[in-house]
C-alpha positions, -999 to +999 in steps of 0.1 A: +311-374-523+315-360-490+281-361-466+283-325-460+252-304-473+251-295-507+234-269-528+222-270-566+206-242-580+171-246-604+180-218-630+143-197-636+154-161-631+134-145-608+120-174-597+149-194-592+160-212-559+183-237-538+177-272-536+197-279-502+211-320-497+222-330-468+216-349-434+206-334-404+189-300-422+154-304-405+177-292-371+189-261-389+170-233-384+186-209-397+185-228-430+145-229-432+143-193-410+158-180-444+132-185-468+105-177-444+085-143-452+068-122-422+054-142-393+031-169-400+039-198-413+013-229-422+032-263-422+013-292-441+019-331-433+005-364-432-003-387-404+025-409-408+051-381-413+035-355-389+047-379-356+079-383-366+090-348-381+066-317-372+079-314-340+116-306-355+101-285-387+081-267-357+109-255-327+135-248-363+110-222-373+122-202-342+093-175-326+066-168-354+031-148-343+011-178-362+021-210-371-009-237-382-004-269-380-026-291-408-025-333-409-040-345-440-046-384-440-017-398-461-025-414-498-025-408-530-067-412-529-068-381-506-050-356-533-085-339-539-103-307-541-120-317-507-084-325-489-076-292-502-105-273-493-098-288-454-065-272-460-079-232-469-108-241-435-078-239-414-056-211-428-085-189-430-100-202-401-068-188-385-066-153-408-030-159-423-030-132-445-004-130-480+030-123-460+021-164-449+048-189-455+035-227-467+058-256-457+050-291-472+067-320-445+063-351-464+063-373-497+047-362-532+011-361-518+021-333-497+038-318-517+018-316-545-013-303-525+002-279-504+020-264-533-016-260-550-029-248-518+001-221-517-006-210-553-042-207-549-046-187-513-048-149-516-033-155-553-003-172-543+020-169-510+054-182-499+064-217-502+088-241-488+093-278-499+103-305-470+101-337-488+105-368-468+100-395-492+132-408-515+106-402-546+095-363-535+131-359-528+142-367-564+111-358-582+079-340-573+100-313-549+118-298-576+102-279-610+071-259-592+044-289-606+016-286-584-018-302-584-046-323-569-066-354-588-096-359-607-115-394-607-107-392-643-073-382-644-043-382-620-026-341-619-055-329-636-062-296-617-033-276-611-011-251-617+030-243-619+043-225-592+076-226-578+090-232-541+115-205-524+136-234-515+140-273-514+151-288-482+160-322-487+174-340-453+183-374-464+179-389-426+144-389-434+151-416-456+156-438-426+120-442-419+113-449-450+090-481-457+109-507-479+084-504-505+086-462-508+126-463-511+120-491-543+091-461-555+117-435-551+142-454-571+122-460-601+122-421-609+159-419-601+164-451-630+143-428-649+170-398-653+193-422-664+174-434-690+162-402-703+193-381-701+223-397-685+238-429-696+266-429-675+242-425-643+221-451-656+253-477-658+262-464-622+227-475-613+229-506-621+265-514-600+253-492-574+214-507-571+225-530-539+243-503-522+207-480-528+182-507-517+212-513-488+202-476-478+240-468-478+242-431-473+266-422-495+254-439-523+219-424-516+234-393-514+248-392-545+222-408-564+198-378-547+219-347-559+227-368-593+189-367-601+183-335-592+210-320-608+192-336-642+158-324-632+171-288-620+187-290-662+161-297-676+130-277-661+155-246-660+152-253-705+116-255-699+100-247-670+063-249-683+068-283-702+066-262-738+085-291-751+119-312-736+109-308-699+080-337-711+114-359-711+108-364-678+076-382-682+092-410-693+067-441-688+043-414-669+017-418-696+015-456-691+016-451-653-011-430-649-032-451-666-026-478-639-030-454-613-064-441-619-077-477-633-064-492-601-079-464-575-053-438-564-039-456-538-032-491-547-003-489-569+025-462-558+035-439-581+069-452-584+056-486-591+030-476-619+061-457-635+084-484-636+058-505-652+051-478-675+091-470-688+092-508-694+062-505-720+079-471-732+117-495-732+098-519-750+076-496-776+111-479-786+126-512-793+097-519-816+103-493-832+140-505-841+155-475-815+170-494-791+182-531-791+161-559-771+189-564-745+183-528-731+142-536-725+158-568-706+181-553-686+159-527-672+133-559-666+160-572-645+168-538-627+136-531-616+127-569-606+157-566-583+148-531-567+113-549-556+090-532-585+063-548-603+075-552-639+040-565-656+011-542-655-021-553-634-036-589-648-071-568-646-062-540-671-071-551-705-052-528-736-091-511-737-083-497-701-052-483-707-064-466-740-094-455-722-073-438-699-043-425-720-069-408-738-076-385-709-040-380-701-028-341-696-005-345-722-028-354-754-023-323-771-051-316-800-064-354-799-029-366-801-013-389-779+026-376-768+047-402-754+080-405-742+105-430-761+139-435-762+162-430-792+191-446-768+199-455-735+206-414-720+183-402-750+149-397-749+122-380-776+087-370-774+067-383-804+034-378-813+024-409-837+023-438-819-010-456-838-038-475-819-027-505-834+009-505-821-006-495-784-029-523-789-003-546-800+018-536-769-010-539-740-026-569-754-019-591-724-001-566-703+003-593-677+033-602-693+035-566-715+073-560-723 
């Protein structure tokens, strides 16, 4: 596919808008002027992101009356109701008023809280998404989830609300740290697995060429993932019923997370450990053969992501968790399995006993 930008469309009526790929689109200001309402603008990044990118979001965002710069700390363990109250000090510190554009600059983190932040002030104001990590740019940028964590629960406090646009530059993945292009990659495996087979066999040719950072392949893999997402949320945008697809080996994942300390596992790498256990739970169940739990195995040992969950969490832990999970609906546990490789299905009846025959000794669990 040619390097030139390209522009997919996430289907939601009124509230649909462009997901824009491409390299170079941080220098085009025209591109982000055009989703900018009225003259003030609030742009939200991270420490590490911030030095190399704020400058560039900045001067593209041409002469504004008020622009306010905020710099969270970057990690998952500052996605809080205090990092987002530090956020509100300043924008009403500086008396943006509802005509305000927010711009997230950086990976999920940022994304996630300044989206909360944008639906929250003055009952919801403008909203750009900038993401700068490989996962963000797949994942948590597209679909209008928002939210911040609880000690209890990871996503717990939020709300849906939808971005004007998605500007995804893909020389930002040259910064990247090796271990948040593997994180990235996991959720990319993930759209093959849930809804496109032939994507997932491309995957698994393509996997050097991705972890190579080749920018072609990147490219495609990129658009290819959010063409799937931008499918399915546009079915269900409130995650009524097939958008909880894409929470394939989430449930599992967030379990780690939370039982780990936000922080210490990335998301990418709890997820991968958690679609194994889903991989391995639907071949219990006679849906898919052995070989396919083995091959992913080898997939994600050769992208550099953990494929055993932490020696320390006993099956207890992840119960204890799971049962707090977002998406236990009336006392009832909904996970993601797969029918087939490219078809997944939410059920709701997986017993205690076959969780606690799966996690028992999730050191070596699937």
């Amino acid at each position: 596919m040619s390097l030139l930008m390209h522009t997919l469309h996430v289907e939601l009526g009124e509230r649909s808008y462009p997901v824009y790929i491409g390299r170079d689109l941080l220098s085009d200001s025209v591109l982000l002027g055009q989703h900018i309402r009225g003259s003030q603008v609030v742009i939200v990044s991270n420490d590490k992101v911030a030095p190399l990118y704020l400058d560039r979001v900045r001067a593209g965002l041409g002469d504004r009356g008020l622009v306010t710069e905020v710099v969270l700390p970057d990690g998952e363990q500052y996605k809080t109701l205090a990092t987002l109250a530090e956020i509100f000090d300043q924008v009403m510190a500086d008396n943006h008023n509802r005509t305000t554009t927010f711009i997230a600059v950086g990976g999920g983190v940022v994304g996630d809280i300044t989206g909360f932040a944008a639906a929250c002030y003055q009952r919801g104001v403008n909203f750009v998404q900038v993401p700068t990590t490989l996962l963000a740019q797949v994942d948590s940028s597209v679909g209008g989830k928002t939210a911040v964590n609880h000690p209890l629960g990871k996503n717990m406090i939020g709300a849906f609300y939808q971005p004007a646009a998605v500007l995804i530059d893909t020389n930002t993945l040259h910064t990247l740290p090796p271990r948040e292009l593997s994180a990235g990659l996991a959720e990319v495996v993930k759209y093959g697995l849930i809804c496109d087979e032939p994507f997932y066999r491309w995957l698994q040719e393509q996997m050097p060429r991705l972890m190579a950072r080749e920018e072609a392949a990147l490219a495609e893999a990129i658009e290819r993932s959010c063409s799937n997402k931008a499918r399915v949320v546009a079915a269900d945008e409130r995650e009524g019923g097939i958008r909880a697809i894409l929470n394939l080996g989430h449930t599992f994942g967030h379990a780690i997370e939370a039982a780990q300390g936000y922080g210490q596992w990335l998301h990418g790498e709890a997820v991968a450990t958690g679609m194994l256990l889903a991989l391995e739970l639907s071949a219990r169940r006679g849906h898919i053969p052995d070989h396919e739990v083995a091959s992913l195995r080898r997939l994600l040992a050769d992208m550099h992501l953990p494929v055993d969950a932490p020696a320390d969490m006993t099956a207890a832990d992840f119960l204890e968790y799971m049962a707090r999970d977002k998406k236990v609906v009336d006392g009832r546990l909904r996970l993601v399995l797969l029918d087939a490789v490219g078809e997944a299905r939410i059920v709701d009846n997986v017993t205690e006993n076959e969780l606690m025959d799966l996690l028992d000794g999730t050191g070596s669990a699937a």
